[in-house]
N, C-alpha and C positions, 0 to 999 in steps of 0.2 A: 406240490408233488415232490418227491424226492428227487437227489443230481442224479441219478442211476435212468428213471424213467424222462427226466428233462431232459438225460442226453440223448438218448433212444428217439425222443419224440424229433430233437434238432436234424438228428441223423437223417428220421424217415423225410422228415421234410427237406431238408438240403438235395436229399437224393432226388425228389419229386419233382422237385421246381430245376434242377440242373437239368434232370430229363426233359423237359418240359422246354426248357432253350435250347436243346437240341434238335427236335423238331419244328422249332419256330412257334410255339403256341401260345403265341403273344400277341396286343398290338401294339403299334408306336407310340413313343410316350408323345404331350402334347410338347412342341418346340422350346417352351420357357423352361418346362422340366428336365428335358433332354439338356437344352446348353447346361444347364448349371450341374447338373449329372456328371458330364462330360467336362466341365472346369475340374473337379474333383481328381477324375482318372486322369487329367491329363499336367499332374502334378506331380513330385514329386516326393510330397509330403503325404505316405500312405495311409497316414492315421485317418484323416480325414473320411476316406471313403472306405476304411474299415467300421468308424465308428457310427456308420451309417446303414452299413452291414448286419451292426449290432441291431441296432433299432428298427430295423424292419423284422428279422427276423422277430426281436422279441414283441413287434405289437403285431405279429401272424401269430404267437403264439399266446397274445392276452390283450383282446380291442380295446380293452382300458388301459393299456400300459400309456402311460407320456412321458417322453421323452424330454420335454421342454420343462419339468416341473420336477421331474424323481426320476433322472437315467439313474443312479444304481439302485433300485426299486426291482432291476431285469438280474441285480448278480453280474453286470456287464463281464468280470475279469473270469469268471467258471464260465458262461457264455462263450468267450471270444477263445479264451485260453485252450478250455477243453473242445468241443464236437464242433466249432468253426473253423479253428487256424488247421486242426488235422486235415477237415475239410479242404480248404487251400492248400496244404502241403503236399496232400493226396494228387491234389489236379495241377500241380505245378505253379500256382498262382502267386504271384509275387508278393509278402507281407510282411507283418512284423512281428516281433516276439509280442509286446503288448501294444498294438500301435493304438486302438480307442483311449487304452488307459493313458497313455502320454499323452493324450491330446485333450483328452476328459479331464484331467490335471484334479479329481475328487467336486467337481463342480455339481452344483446339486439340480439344476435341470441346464439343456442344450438349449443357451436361449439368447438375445442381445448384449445381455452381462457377460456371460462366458465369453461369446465373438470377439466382445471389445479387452480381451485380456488374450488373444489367440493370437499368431503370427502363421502364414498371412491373412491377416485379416479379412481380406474377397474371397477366400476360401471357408473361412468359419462366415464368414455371413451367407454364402452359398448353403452351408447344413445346417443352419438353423431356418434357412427359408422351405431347404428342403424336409426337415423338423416338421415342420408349420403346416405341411402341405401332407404330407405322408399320415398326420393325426389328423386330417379332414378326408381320408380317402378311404371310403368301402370295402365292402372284404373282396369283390372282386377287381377293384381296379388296384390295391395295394398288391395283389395278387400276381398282375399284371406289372406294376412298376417292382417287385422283385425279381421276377423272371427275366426285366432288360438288366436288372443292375447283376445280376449273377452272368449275363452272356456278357457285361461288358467287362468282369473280371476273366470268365475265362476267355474273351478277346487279349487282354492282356498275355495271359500267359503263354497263347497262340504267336504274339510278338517276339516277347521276350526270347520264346526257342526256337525263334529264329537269329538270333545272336551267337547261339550255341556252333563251337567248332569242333572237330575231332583232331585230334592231335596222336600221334604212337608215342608212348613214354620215353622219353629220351634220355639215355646215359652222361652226354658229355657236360661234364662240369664246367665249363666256360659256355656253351649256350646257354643252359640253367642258370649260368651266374648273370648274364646278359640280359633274360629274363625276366630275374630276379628283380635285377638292378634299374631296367626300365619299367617297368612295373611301380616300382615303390615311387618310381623319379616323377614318372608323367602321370599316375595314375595310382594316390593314396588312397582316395576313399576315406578324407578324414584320419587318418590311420589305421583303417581296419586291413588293407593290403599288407604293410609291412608286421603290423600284430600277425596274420592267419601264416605269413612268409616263415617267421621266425618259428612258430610256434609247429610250425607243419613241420621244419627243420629239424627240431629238436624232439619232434613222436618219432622222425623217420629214425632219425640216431640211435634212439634206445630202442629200438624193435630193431633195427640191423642189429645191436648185438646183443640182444635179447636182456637190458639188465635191470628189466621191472621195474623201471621207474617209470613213473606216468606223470605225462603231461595237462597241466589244467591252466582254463580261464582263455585260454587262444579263441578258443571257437566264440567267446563273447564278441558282441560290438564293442569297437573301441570306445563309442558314448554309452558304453553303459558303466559308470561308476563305479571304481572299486569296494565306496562302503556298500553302497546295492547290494553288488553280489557279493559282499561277504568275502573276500578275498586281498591278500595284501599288496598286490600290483596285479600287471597284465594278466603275466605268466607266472606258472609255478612249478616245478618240480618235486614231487613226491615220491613214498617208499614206502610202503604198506602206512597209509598216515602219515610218517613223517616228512615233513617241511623239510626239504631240502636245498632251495635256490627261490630268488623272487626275483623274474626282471617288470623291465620297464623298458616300454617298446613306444620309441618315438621319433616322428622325423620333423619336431617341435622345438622350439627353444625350452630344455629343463632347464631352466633357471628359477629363483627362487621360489615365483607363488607354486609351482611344480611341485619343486622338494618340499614345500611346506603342505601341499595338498597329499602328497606321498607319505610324507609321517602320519597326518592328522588319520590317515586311512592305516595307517599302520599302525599303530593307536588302539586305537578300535578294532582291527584284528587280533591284538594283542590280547585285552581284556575281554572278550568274546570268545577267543580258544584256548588263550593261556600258555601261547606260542611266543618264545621271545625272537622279534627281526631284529640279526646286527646289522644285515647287508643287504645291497641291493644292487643288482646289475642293472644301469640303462645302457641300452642297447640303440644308440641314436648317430647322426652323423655330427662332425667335429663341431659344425656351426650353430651343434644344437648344445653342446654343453653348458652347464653352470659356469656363470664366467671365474669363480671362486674355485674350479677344479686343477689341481694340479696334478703332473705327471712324473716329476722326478728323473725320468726313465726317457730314452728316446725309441718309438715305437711305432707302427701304424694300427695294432689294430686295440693297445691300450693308451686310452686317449687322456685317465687321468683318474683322480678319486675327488669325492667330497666328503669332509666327515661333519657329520651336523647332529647335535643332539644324540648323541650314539648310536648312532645308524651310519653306514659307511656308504655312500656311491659311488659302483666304480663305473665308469665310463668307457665302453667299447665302442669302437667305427662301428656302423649297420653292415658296408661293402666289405667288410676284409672279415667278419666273423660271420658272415653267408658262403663268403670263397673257402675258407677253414673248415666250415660246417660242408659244403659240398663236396670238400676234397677226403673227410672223415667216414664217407659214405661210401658204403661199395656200392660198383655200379650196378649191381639190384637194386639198392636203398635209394640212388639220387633217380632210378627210371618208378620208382613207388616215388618219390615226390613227386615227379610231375605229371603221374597220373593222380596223386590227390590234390595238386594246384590246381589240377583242371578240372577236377571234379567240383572246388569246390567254384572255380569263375564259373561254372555251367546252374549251380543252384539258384533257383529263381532268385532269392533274396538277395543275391549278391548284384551290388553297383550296376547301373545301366551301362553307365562309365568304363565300369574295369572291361565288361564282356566286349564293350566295342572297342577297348584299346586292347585286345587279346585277343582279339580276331586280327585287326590289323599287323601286330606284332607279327604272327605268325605267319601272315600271307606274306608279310615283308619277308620272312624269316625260307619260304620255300613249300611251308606246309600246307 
């Protein structure tokens, strides 16, 4: 069938069967099934019980399909990509941009081989059992084991919003900075806090003063790869197409395998757009710089340059060009930050971690 009537078909079914858990028109799954169901969910590596997701649907939608011998046989990444992840982002359900395909790593069935290349390992041998068991199971009891695993996702998201706080957007520049600051401190996220921080920073600044430059690359995960996405660092700065600024957002040691991973990506932005990068802001704290950076200058929030291969690094404080950046905002622009900070710690996907130290924050805080 063609993707047009595939996705149609996903559609009607996802509707059917999430109806279907809302009145309870199930029954329990047997105990060995359940626990290992419930190892899945109760991880926090979501590919797993996404890529499980996958495979049920796709053998409701072809009893020959196996999972264990030819997963992309189903199109897993049009699958997941298109009329599933909508599916969960519809119902608030916590996911990933490709979370089966990161976990599927191109492997050619879900089976003992794969498990033993997988981290953690009790969890990929949990979905190839569960594999094993879902390709011996009828059309009504497979029927039946979708229905619990669609109510234990939206179990999930039933959790998760409760995490959620309301906050009124607040004007003052040193709570914001306060905020800011603990935030990035106690509660990175890998780096995807101080990326979304900065990056949220610099959309509010040019829409305060309306000067059409648009901001890109913020809204990625921090682990997602600059050559991946095609982009020459974190953040970018743009102008009707043109390349205007590239940082680099980190609260990491940039020191050399860094800059050497930064060029190599830089590189390859290069010859792919035919954009030449001389420069590049990192945007990190003092203890994060290249030990090779010098400053010349005596400063707080310029902490120094690298020059490597013709490519310049200049090194800014993260805390004093957040306070600079909050203090450049009028209090319209710094009260639209923090109601798009908050929006964005309210979205499912976002860290278990951040929501619960941002609720805390602010209960501390009064709110």
């Amino acid at each position: 069938m063609d993707i047009n009537t595939r996705n149609s078909r996903i559609i009607e079914l996802l509707k059917y069967f999430s109806d279907a858990t809302r009145v309870n028109k199930s029954q329990p799954l047997e105990e060995k099934l359940e626990l290992e169901v419930e190892k899945l969910f109760g991880s926090n590596v979501w590919g797993f019980r996404e890529i499980l997701l996958v495979i049920t649907i796709a053998r409701l939608m072809d009893k020959n399909y196996r999972a264990s011998t030819e997963f992309y046989k189903c199109n897993p990444r049009a699958l997941y990509e298109g009329p599933i992840r909508k599916f969960l982002y519809d119902h608030h359900v916590p996911h990933r941009k490709s979370g089966p395909l990161n976990i599927a790593k191109a492997t050619e069935g879900i089976n003992t081989q794969w498990a033993s290349q997988r981290r953690p390992s009790e969890l990929a041998k949990s979905t190839v059992s569960l594999v094993k068991k879902i390709e011996k199971m009828d059309k009504g009891k497979l029927e039946n084991f979708f229905i619990n695993i669609l109510a234990r996702f939206f179990k999930e998201s039933v959790r998760v919003s409760k995490l959620e706080v309301a906050i009124e957007p607040q004007e003052d520049p040193v709570f914001l900075f306060d905020v800011c600051r603990n935030m990035i401190q106690d509660a990175p996220d890998a780096g995807n806090t101080p990326q979304r921080i900065v990056g949220l920073l610099l959309k509010q600044y040019h829409d305060d003063f309306k000067s059409g430059v648009s901001v890109n690359g913020y809204e990625d995960r921090a682990s997602v790869t600059s050559t991946t996405s095609k982009k020459p660092g974190d953040i970018m700065e743009e102008d009707g197409g043109m390349l205007l600024k590239v940082y680099e957002i980190t609260v990491k040691s940039f020191g050399q395998p860094r800059v050497d991973e930064s060029l190599d990506t830089i590189r390859q932005f290069e010859i792919s757009s035919g954009i030449k990068i001389q420069e590049v802001f990192v945007i990190c704290r003092k203890q994060d710089c290249h030990p090779d950076t010098k400053a010349h200058i005596e400063s707080s929030i310029y902490l120094g340059k690298l020059e490597h291969e013709n490519v310049v690094y200049y090194f800014v404080e993260i805390f004093e060009w957040i306070m600079q950046l909050l203090l450049h905002l009028t209090s319209g622009g710094r009260s639209n930050f923090c109601a798009r900070l908050a929006s964005y710690i309210a979205q499912p996907n976002t860290s278990e971690k951040v929501k619960i130290y941002w609720k805390g924050l602010l209960e501390d805080s009064g709110f």
